[in-house]
C-alpha positions in Angstrom: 141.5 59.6 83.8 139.3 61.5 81.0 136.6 59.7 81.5 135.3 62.4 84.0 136.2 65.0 81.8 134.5 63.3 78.6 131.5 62.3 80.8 130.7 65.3 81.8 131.3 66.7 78.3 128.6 64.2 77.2 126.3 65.2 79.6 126.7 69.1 78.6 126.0 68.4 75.2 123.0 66.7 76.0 122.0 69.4 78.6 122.5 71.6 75.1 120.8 69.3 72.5 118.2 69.5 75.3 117.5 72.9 74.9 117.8 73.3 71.6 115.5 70.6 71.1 113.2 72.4 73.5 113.8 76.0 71.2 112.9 73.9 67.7 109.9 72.5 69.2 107.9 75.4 70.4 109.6 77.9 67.5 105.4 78.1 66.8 104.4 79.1 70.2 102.8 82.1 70.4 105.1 84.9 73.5 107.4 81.7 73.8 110.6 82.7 74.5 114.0 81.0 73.8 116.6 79.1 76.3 120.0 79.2 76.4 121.9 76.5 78.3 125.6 78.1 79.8 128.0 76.0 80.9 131.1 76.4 83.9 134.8 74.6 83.8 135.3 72.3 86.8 139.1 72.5 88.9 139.3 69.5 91.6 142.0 71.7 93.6 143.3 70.7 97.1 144.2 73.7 99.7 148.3 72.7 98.8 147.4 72.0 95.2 148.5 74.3 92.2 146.0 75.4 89.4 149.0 75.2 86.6 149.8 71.4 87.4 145.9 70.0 87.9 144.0 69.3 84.8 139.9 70.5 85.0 138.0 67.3 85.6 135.3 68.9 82.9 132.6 70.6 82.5 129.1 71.6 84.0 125.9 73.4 83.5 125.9 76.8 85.4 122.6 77.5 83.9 119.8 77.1 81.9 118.3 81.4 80.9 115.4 82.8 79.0 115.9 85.0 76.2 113.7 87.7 76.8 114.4 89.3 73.3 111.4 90.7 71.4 109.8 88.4 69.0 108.0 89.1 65.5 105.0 90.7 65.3 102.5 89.1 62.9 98.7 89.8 62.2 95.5 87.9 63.1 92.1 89.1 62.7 91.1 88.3 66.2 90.8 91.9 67.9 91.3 90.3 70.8 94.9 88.9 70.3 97.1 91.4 71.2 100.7 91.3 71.4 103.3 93.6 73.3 105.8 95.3 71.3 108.5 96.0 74.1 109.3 95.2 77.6 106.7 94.0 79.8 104.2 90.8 80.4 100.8 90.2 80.9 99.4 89.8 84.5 97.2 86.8 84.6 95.0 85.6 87.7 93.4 82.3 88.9 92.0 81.7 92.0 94.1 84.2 93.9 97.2 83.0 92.1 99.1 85.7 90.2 101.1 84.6 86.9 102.7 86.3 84.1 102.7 85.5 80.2 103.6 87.4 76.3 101.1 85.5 75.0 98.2 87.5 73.9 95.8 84.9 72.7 92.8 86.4 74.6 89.0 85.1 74.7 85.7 85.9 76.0 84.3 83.5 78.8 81.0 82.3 79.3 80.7 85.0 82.3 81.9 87.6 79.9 85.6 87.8 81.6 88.6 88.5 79.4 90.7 85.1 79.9 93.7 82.9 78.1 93.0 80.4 76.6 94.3 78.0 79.6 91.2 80.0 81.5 93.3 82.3 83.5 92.1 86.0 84.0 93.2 88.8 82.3 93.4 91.8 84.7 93.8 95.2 84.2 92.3 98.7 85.6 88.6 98.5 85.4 86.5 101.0 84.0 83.2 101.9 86.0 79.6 102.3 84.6 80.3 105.2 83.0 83.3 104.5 81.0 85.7 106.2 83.4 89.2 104.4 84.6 91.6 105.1 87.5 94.4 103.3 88.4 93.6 101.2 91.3 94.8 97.8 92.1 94.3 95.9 89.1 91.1 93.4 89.0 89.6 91.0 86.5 88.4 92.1 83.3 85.1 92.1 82.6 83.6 92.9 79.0 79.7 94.1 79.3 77.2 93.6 76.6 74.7 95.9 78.4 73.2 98.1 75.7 73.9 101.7 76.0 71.0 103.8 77.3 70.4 106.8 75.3 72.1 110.8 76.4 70.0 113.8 76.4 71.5 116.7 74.2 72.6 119.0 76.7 75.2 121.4 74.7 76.3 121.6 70.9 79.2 123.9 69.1 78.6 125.5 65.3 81.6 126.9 63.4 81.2 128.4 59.8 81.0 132.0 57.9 78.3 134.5 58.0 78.7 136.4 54.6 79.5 139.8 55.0 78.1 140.8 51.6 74.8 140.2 52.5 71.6 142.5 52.4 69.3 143.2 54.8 66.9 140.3 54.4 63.6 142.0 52.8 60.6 140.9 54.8 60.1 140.5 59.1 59.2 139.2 60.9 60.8 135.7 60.5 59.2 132.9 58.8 61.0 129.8 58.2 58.8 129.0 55.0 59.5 132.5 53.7 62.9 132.4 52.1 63.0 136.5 52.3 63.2 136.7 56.2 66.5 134.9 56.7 69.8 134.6 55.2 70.9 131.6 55.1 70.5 128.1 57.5 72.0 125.0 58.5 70.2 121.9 60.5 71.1 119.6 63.3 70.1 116.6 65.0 69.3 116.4 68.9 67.9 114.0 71.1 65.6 113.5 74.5 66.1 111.8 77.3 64.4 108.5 75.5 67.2 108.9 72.9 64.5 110.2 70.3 66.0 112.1 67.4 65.1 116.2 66.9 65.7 117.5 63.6 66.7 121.4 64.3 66.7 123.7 62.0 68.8 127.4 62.6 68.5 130.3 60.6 70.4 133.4 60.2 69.2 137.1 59.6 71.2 139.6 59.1 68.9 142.9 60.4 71.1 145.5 59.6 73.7 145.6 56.6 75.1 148.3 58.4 75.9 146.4 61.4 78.1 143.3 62.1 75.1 141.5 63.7 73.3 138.3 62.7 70.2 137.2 64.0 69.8 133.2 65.1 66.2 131.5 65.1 65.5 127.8 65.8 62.3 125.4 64.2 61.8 122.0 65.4 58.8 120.0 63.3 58.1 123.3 61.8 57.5 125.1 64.9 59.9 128.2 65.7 61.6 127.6 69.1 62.0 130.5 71.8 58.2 132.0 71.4 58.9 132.5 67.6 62.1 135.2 68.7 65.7 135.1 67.9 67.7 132.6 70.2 70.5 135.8 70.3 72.7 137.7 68.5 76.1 137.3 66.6 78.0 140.3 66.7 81.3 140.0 64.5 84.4 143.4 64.5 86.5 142.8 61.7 85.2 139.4 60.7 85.8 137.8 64.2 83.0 137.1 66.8 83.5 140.5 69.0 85.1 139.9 72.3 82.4 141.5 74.3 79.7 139.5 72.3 77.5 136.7 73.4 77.9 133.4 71.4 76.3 130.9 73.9 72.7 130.3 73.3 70.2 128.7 74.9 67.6 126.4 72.3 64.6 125.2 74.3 62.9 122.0 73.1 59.0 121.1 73.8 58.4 117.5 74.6 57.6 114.9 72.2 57.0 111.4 71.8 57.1 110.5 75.8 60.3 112.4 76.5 60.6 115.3 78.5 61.7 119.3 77.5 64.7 119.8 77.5 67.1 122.6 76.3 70.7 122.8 74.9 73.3 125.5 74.4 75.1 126.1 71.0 78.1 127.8 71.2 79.5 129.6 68.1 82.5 130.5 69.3 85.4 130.3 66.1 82.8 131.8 63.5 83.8 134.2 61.1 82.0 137.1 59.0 84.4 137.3 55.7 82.9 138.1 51.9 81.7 134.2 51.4 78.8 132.1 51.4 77.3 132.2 54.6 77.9 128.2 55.6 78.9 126.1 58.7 82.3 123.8 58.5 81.2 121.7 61.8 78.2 121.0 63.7 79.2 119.1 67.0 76.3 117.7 70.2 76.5 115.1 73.0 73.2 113.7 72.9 73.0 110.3 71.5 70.4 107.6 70.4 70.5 103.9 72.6 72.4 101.6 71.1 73.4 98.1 71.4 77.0 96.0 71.0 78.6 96.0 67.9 82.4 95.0 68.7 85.4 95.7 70.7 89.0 97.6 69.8 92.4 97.5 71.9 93.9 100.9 71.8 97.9 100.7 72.2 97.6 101.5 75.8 95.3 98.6 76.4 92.1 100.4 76.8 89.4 98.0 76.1 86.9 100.2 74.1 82.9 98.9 73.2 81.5 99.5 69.8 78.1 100.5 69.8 75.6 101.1 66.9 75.1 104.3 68.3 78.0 105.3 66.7 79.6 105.8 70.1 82.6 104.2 72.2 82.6 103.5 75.9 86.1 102.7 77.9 85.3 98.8 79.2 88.6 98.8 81.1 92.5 98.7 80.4 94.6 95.7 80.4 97.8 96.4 82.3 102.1 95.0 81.8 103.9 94.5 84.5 107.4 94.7 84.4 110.7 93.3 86.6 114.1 94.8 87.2 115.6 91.3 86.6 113.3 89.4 84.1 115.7 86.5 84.1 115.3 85.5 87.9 111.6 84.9 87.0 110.5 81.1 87.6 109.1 79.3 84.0 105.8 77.5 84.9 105.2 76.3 81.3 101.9 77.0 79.5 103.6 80.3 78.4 103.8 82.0 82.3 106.3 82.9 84.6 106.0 83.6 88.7 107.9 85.9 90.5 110.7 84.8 92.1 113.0 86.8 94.9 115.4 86.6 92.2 113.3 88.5 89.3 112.6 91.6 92.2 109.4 93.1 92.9 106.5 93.4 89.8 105.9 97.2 88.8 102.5 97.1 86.5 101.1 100.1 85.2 100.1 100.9 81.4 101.7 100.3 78.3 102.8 102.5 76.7 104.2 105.1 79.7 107.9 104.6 81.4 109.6 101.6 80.5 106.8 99.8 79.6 106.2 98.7 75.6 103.1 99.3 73.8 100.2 96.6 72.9 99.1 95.9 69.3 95.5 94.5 69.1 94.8 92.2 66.2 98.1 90.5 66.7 100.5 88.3 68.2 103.8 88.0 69.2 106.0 84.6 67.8 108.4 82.8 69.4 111.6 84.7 69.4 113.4 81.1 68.0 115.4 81.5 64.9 115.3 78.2 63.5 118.1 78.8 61.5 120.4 79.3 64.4 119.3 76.7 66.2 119.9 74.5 63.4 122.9 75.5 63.6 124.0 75.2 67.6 122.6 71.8 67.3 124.8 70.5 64.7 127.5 72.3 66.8 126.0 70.2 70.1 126.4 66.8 68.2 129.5 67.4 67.1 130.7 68.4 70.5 129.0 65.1 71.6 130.8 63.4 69.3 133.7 64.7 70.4 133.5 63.5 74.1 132.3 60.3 72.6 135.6 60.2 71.3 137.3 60.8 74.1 135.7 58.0 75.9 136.9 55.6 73.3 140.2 57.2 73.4 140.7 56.5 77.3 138.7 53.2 76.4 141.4 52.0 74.1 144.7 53.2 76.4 142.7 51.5 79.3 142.7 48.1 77.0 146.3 48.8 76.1 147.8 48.9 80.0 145.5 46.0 81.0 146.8 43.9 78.0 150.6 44.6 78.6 152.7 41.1 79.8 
C-alpha cells in the first residue's frame, strides 16, 4: 500500500518545513547558524527477498546538521561586540559549565566581568597587574577600572641632525639664556615618581668647528643639570655617530614638588651630522603622568586593551576561540551555544588569529548565515513536496474506495 510511503513523505516534508521554518525565523539572530534537514530511502527487505522486486516503503530523516558557514559581517558601535571572521567559537562559562557561541554581543557586569548577554562568562587569558599575558588555562575575564598609577622616566631616545656647517659657538662657558654659547636645542617632557611633569630643555655646542664633536647640556626650571657641565659628548665620522663614541647619557633630576630624584638616560643613537639645520625628528620616554579610564579596544587577536587619559594602553586580558575537528558533532543548546559532544572531538582554544583559528573584529557582529531567499525557496519546494504525498494519499484513498465498492 502507499500509504507508508506517502506517510512518511508527509512527515519528511514537515521535518523540512520544520527547519526551514526554524532558518526564516532566527535569519536576525546575531552567530545563528542555519539547519539543514537530510533525509535516507527506507527498503523493508527480508534475508530471501530481492532489492529489484520490493518497492521502498519511503522515506526518513537521517539528520537534522548545522551549517557552520561564515556569516556577514556588519558594524555596531558597541566596541564590545565583536564578531569572528573564520573558524572558531567563543568559550563561555557559568558556574563550572563550559559552552560555546558566535555570538559576540558582549557586556560589562555589575562585577566588572566581560559576559553575554544571557550572563554567561566570557573567558580568555588573563592579563596580570602589569598588563602582561601568558597563555595559561583560560579564566574569566575581568575588565578593571583601577586608575593607572603614574611611571617614573627612567630612559628616553633623541634622533635628529647636528649641522655640520656650524661655527664654534662664540662665548663659554654655557648659559642657557645666552643664545651665543650653544648651537641649537630641543625640549622634552619627563616625569617623577608622583607622575609630575619635568619640562627639559637640551642644548647643543659645538666646541670645536674643527672637530666632529657636539657638546650636550641639560636645564630643568632654569637650572642647568649635571653641576652646570655637559651631560657628554657626540662624536660623529663622516656624518654618523662614531662607532667608538658614547651616545648614552645620564640626565640627573633634583626633586620637586614631593617626588623624589631621579635620573634618566637619553640615547642618541641614529643621529646624524650632515650640512642642515641642526633639529631632532623624534623625542621618545617611558615615564608617564596617572591617569584614569577612558575606554576599551579589541585588537584582532582579542586582546582586551584599557584607554587611559594618560594617553597610555594597558593589556586587560585576551578573549580566546576554541576550535573542533568535527564542528558538526557539537550538541545545539539554543540561546546561540553549543556543548561538546564525543562526536565534535576534543576543544583546542588558543588565539585568534594564529593556526587555524579566524580573527575577531571588535565593533561588530556576525549575522545569521540564513539566506532568506533560499529558504524561500526550499520552502516552496517542501510544500509542494507535501503536496505531493498529499496526493498520494488521496490516490491510494480513492483505489482503496474503488476495491471496497466492487459487487
Amino acid at each position: 500500500m502507499g500509504f507508508q510511503q506517502g506517510l512518511s513523505g508527509l512527515n519528511a516534508a514537515s521535518k523540512n518545513l520544520d527547519v526551514i521554518g526554524n532558518n526564516v525565523a532566527n535569519a536576525n539572530t546575531i552567530g545563528f547558524k542555519g539547519q539543514r534537514a537530510e533525509f535516507g530511502d527506507m527498503y523493508a527487505n527480508s534475508l530471501l527477498g530481492s532489492s529489484q522486486t520490493i518497492p521502498g516503503i519511503g522515506v526518513r530523516t537521517a539528520a537534522i546538521t548545522q551549517q557552520f558557514g561564515q556569516g556577514n559581517i556588519s558594524v555596531t558601535s558597541n566596541p564590545l561586540d565583536i564578531a569572528i571572521n573564520g573558524n572558531g567559537f567563543f568559550r563561555l562559562e557559568n558556574n563550572g559549565v563550559v559552552t560555546y557561541s558566535r555570538n559576540g554581543q558582549f557586556q560589562v557586569d555589575k562585577d566588572q566581568y566581560l559576559v553575554t548577554a544571557s550572563g554567561q562568562h566570557v573567558t580568555g587569558f588573563v592579563a596580570d597587574a602589569g598588563g602582561s599575558i601568558t597563555a595559561d588555562a583560560p579564566g574569566r575575564l575581568r575588565l578593571s577600572t583601577t586608575a593607572m598609577a603614574p611611571a617614573v622616566t627612567t630612559k628616553s631616545t633623541i634622533k635628529g641632525n647636528f649641522d655640520s656647517r656650524e661655527d664654534t659657538i662664540p662665548n663659554t662657558p654655557f648659559n642657557p639664556v645666552d643664545s651665543t654659547t650653544y648651537n641649537g636645542a630641543s625640549g622634552m617632557t619627563v616625569y617623577d615618581d608622583l607622575g609630575n611633569s619635568h619640562a627639559v630643555q637640551l642644548y647643543f655646542a659645538r666646541p670645536d668647528p674643527t672637530t666632529s664633536d657636539w657638546q650636550v647640556y641639560a636645564v630643568e626650571n632654569g637650572s642647568t643639570l649635571n653641576g652646570g657641565t655637559a651631560i657628554g659628548t657626540l662624536s660623529f665620522s663622516n656624518g654618523l655617530l662614531s662607532s667608538t663614541a658614547t651616545t648614552n647619557f645620564t640626565v640627573p633630576v633634583p626633586a620637586a614638588n614631593g617626588a623624589g630624584a631621579f635620573s634618566f638616560d637619553i640615547d642618541f643613537a641614529g643621529s646624524t651630522q650632515f650640512g642642515a639645520s641642526t633639529a631632532m625628528t623624534a623625542i621618545t620616554q617611558d615615564g608617564y603622568a596617572p591617569g584614569t579610564l577612558a575606554g576599551f579596544s579589541i585588537g584582532n587577536d582579542g586582546t582586551i586593551s584599557g584607554r587611559y587619559s594618560n594617553g597610555q594602553t594597558k593589556a586587560q586580558g585576551r578573549i580566546v576561540l576554541t576550535d573542533f575537528a568535527n564542528p558538526q558533532g557539537l550538541a545545539s543548546l539554543g540561546n546561540n551555544q553549543w556543548a561538546e559532544t564525543t562526536a565534535s572531538g576534543q576543544p583546542v582554544t588558543g588565539t585568534a588569529g594564529t593556526g587555524n583559528f579566524g580573527t575577531m573584529q571588535s565593533a561588530a557582529l556576525e549575522e545569521a548565515n540564513v539566506d532568506l531567499t533560499n529558504e524561500l525557496v526550499n520552502m516552496i519546494t517542501a510544500q509542494r513536496a507535501y503536496q505531493a504525498n498529499a496526493q498520494t494519499v488521496k490516490t491510494m484513498d480513492s483505489m482503496l474506495q474503488t476495491l471496497v465498492n466492487m459487487r
